[in-house]
C-alpha positions as a printed Julia matrix, in Angstrom:
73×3 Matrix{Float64}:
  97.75  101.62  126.48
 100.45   99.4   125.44
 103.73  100.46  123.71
 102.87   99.75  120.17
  99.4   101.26  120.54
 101.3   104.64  121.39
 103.59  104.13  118.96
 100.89  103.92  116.38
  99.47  106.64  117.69
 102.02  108.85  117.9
 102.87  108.46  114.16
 100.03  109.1   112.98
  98.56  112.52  111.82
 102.1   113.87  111.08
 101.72  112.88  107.39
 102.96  110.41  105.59
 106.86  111.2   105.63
 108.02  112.02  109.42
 111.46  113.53  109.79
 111.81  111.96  112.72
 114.76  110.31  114.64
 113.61  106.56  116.78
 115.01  108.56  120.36
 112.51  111.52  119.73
 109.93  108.82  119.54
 111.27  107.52  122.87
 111.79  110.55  124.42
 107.69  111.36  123.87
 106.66  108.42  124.54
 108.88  107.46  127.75
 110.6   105.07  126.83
 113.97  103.72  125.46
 114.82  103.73  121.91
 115.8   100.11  121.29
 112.47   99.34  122.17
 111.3   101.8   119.82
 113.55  100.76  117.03
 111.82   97.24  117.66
 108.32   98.0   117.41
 108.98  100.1   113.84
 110.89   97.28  112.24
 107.83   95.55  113.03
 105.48   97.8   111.52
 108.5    97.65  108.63
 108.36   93.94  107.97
 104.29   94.17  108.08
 104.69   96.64  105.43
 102.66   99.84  107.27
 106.4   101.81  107.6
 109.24  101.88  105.77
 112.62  103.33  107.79
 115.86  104.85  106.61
 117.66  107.67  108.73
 115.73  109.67  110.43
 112.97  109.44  108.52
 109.72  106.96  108.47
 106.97  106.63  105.52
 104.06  105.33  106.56
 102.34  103.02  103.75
  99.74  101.79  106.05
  98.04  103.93  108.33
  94.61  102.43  108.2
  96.74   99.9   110.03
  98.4   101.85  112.39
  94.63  103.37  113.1
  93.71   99.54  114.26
  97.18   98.76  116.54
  96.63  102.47  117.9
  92.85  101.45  118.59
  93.94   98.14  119.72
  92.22   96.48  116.96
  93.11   93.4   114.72
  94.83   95.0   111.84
């Protein structure tokens, strides 16, 4: 699976508002957290997230379902 398919993935299922910092993300899923921090502004500026410190609000996850399924969202 690609990166933002995990990503997806591993955000969803933990509710709507994660307490959650971008290097635990990275740490779980491998990787560094820039790249991390990347993919969620993404998700950000297509609306499915919204960020502040350590915590993320998903708005979307019916499209974060589609990325983590690797389908057009």
């Amino acid at each position: 699976q690609r990166l933002d398919q995990r990503l997806a993935a591993a955000l969803l299922g933990r509710g709507q508002n994660l307490s959650l910092a971008h290097q635990d993300l990275a740490d779980e899923l491998g990787t560094v957290r820039e790249i991390v921090s990347r993919l969620l502004r993404r998700f950000e500026r297509e609306g499915w997230v919204e960020l502040s410190r350590e915590r993320i609000h998903i708005h979307n996850s019916t499209a974060l379902r589609a990325v983590a399924a690797a389908l057009p969202a």
